[in-house]
C-alpha positions as CSV (number, residue, x, y, z in Angstrom):
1,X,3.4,-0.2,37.3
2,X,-0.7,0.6,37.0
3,X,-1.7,2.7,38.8
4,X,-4.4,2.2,41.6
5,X,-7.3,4.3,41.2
6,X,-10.1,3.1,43.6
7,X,-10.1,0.7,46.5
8,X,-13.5,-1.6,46.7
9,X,-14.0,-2.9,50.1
10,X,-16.4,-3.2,52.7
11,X,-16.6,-0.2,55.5
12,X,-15.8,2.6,53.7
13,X,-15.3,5.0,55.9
14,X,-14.8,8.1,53.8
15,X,-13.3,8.8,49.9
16,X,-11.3,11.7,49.3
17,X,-9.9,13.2,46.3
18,X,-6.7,10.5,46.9
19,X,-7.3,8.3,50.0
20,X,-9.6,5.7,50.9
21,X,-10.4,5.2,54.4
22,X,-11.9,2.3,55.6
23,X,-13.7,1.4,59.1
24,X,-12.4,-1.3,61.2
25,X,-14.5,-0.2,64.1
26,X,-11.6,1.0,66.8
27,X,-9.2,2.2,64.3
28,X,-9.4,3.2,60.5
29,X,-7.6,1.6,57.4
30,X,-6.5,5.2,55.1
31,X,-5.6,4.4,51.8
32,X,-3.5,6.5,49.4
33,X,-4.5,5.7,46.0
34,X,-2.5,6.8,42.8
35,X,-5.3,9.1,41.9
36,X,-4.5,13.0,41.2
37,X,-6.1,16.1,41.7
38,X,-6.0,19.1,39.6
39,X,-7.1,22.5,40.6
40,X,-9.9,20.8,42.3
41,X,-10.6,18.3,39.8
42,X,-9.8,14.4,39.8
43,X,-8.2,13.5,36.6
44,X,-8.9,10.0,35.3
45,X,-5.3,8.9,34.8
46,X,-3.5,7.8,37.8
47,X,0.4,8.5,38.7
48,X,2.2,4.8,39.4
49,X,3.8,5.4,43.2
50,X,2.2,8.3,44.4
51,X,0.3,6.9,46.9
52,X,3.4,5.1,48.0
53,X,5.0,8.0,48.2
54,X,2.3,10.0,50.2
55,X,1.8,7.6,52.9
56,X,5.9,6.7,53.3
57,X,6.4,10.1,53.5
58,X,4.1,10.7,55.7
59,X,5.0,7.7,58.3
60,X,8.7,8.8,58.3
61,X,7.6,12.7,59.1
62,X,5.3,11.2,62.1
63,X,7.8,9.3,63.0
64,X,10.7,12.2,63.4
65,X,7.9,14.9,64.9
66,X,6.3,12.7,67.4
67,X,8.1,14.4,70.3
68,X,6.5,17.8,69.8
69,X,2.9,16.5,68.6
70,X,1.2,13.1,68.7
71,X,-0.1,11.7,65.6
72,X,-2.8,9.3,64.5
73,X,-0.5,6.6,63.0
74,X,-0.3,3.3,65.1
75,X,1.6,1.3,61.6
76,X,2.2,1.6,58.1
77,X,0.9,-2.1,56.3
78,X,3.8,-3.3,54.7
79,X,2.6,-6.8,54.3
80,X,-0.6,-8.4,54.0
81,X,-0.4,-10.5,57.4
82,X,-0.8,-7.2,59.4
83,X,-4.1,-6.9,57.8
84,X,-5.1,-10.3,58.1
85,X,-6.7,-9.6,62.2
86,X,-9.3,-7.7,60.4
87,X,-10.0,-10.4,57.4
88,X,-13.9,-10.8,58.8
89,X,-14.4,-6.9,58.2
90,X,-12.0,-6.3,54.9
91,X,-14.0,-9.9,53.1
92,X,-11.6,-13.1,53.3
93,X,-11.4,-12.7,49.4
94,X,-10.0,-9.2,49.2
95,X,-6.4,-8.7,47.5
96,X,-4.6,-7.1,50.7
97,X,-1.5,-7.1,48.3
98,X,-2.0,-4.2,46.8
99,X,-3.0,-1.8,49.6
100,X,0.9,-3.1,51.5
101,X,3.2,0.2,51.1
102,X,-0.1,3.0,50.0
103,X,-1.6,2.3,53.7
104,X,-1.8,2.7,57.0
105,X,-3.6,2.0,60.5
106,X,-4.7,4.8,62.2
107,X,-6.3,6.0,65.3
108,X,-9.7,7.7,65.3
109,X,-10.0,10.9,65.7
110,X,-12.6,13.9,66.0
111,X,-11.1,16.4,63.0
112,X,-10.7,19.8,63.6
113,X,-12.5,21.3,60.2
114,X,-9.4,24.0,59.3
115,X,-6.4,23.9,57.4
116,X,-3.5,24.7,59.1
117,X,-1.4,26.5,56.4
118,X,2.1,27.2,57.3
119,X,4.3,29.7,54.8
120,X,7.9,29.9,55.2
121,X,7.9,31.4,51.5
122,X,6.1,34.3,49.6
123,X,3.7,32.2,46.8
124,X,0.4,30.7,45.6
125,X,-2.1,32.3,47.5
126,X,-0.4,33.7,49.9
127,X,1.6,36.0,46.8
128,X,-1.3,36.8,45.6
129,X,-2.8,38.2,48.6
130,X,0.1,40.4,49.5
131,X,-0.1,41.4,45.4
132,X,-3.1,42.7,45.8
133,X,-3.4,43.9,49.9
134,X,0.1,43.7,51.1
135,X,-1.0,41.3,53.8
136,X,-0.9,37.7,54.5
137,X,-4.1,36.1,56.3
138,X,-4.8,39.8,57.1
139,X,-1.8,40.7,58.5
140,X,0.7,43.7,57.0
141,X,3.7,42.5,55.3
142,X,6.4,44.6,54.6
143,X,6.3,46.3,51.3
144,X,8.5,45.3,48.2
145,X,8.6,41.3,48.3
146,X,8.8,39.5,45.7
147,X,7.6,36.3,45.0
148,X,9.1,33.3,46.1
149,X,11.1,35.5,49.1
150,X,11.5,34.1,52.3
151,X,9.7,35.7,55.1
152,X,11.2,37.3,57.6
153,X,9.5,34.6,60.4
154,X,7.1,31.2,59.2
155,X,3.4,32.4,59.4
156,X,0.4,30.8,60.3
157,X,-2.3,31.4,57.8
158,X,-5.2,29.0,58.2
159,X,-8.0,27.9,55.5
160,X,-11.2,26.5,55.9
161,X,-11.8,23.1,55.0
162,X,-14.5,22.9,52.2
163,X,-15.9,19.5,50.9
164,X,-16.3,21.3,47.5
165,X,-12.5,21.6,47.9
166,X,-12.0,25.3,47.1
167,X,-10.7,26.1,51.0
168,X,-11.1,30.1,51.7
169,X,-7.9,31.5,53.3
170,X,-9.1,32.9,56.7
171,X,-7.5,35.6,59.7
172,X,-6.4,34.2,62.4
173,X,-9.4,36.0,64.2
174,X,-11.6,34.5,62.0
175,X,-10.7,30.4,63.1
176,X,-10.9,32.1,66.9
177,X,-14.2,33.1,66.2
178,X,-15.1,29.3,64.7
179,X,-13.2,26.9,66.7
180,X,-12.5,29.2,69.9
181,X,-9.2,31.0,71.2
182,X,-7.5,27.8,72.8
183,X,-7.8,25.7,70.5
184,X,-6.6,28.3,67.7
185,X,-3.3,29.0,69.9
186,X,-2.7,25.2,70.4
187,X,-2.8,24.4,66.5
188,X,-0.8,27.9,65.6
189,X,1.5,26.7,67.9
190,X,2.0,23.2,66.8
191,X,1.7,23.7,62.8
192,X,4.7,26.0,63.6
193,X,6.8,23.9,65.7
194,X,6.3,20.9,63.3
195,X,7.0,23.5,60.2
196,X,10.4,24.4,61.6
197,X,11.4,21.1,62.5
198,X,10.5,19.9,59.4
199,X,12.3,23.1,56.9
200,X,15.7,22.9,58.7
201,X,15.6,19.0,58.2
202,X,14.8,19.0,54.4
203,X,17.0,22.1,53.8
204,X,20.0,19.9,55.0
205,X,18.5,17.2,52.5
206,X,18.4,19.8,49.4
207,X,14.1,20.4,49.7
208,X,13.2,24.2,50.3
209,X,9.8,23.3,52.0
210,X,8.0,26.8,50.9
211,X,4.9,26.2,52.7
212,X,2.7,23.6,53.6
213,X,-0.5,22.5,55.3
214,X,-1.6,19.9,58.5
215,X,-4.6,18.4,59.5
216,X,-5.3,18.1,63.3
217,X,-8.2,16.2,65.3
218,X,-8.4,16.1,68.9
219,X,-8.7,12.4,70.6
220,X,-9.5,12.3,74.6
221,X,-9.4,15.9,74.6
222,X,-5.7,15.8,73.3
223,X,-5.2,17.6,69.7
224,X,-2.6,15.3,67.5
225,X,-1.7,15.7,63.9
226,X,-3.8,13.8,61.6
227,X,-4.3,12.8,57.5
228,X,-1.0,13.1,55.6
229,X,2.6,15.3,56.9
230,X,5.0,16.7,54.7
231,X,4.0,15.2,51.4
232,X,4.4,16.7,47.5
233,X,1.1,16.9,48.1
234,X,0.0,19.0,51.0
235,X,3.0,21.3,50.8
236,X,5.3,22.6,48.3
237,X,8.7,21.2,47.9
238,X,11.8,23.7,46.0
239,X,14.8,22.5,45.2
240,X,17.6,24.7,47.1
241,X,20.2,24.5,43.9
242,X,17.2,26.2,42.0
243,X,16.0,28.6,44.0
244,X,15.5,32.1,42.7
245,X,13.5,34.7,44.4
246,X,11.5,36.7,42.6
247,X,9.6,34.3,40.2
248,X,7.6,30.9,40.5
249,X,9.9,27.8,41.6
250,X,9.9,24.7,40.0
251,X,8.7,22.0,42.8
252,X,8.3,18.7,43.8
253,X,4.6,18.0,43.0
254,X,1.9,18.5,40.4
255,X,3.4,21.1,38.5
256,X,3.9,19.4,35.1
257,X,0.0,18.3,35.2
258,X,-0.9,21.7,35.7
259,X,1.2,23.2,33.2
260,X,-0.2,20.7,30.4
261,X,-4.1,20.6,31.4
262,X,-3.2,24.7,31.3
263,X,-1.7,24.5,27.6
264,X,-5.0,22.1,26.8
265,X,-7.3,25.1,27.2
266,X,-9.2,22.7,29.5
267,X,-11.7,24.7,31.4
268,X,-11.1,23.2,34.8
269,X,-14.6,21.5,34.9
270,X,-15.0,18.2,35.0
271,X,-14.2,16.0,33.1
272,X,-10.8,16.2,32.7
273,X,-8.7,15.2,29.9
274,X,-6.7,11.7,30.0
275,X,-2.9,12.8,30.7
276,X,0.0,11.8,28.2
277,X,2.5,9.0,29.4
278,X,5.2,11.2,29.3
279,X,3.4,14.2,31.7
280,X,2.4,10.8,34.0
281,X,5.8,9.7,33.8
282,X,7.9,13.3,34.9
283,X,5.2,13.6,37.5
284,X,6.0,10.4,39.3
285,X,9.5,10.6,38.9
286,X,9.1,13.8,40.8
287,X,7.4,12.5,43.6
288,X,9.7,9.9,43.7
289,X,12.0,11.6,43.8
290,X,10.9,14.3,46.9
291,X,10.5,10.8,48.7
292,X,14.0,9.7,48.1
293,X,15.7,13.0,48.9
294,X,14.0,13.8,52.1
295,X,14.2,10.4,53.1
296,X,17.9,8.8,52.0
297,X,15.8,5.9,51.3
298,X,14.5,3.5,48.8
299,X,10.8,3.9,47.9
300,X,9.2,0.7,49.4
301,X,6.6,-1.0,46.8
């Protein structure tokens, strides 16, 4: 399959690093395009499914945590007719086809600017902090972990949310201090709930889900869950027949694009080099495979 890159239609509401959102005046069209990120970059070769697999993935984990948070999804576009009450406002001429299975209808929301990191697992950031401060988002950890351990108990450890993309890893006193006491407690306490519902699923499913991170927004007062849930993307997916403590996991994501732009010598400024087909095609197969794991199910395309 090629890969879709960019979306071109009317209202846009917003374009991220992989989605598309558009305006459809009371509710939003979000878009997962194939494109893919690396260490804050946009790389110009797209991986076939991913945006499949992001936004499936996605509706199936707002589907099975509704009960402890509310969500912004209303329904994932699986055929072009669902689109077609909002023809005037995507342009009658627009190919609808190739947005069914990569989109969905959501609500609008007011988005609470913090990432709402959840670590289950010592790594990425979070290892290196306790490498070099024996804490995590401030807070003492016991000495002597390695990486890649399990923590004792899932912690909290929110981000800010930069447009640049480089999100700063913050205390828990900090995001009181910039969204207010309440609110902090209310998003602690649901990034939490949904993380442990979430890891005991997927464990029975194979997936070791080391960490990950959720977007909230508040609507009529109310805080639900928002962007993507649970994806290769936004969290970071071990396989529990691999697991070793003590050293970097192979995972369910991005990890064979970083390894080869890393063996390039690229610089990590843009532009970015074009990526082999054979580093495209272990990526998607990857995701792909995440999808089909967690799910028991049959990518839809």
């Amino acid at each position: 399959m090629t890969p879709l890159l960019e979306t071109q239609l009317p209202h846009l509401f917003r374009r991220g690093k992989v989605r598309d959102t558009y305006d459809l005046g009371d509710k939003l069209l979000m878009v997962a395009t194939d494109r893919i990120s690396a260490f804050d970059v946009v790389l110009p070769t797209g991986i076939p499914d991913k945006g499949a697999v992001l936004t499936q993935l996605s509706a199936f984990w707002f589907e099975r945590t509704q009960h402890l948070i509310q969500n912004h999804m209303l329904e994932m576009v699986l055929n072009p007719e669902q689109l077609s009450p909002y023809s005037e406002i995507l342009g009658k001429e627009a190919d609808l086809s190739s947005l069914c299975g990569r989109s969905m209808l959501v609500r609008k929301a007011e988005p609470v600017l913090i990432e709402c990191v959840v670590r289950g697992y010592l790594s990425g950031s979070g290892w290196t902090e306790y490498k070099d401060r024996g804490t995590l988002a401030g807070e003492p950890l016991p000495p002597g972990l390695r990486e890649s351990d399990e923590l004792e108990q899932p912690h909290f450890t929110p981000a800010t949310k930069e447009e640049s993309g480089h999100d700063i890893n913050i205390s828990i006193r900090e995001m009181e201090h910039m969204v207010g006491a309440e609110l902090t407690d209310k998003l602690r306490k649901a990034s939490l709930a949904v993380y442990e519902h979430a890891r005991v699923y997927a464990r029975g499913r194979g997936i070791i889900i080391a960490d990950t991170k959720f977007e909230f927004g508040l609507l009529d007062g109310q805080v639900i869950l928002i962007d993507e849930c649970l994806t290769p993307d936004s969290s970071r997916f071990w396989g529990v027949r691999d697991y070793r403590p003590g050293v970097s996991q192979p995972s369910f994501d991005k990890q064979y694009v970083r390894d080869w732009l890393t063996a390039t010598g690229w610089n990590k400024e843009p532009p970015a080099p074009e990526l082999p087909p054979d580093v495209v095609e272990q990526t998607a197969e990857k995701y792909r495979e995440a999808y089909e794991r967690i799910t028991g199910q049959e990518l839809q395309r």
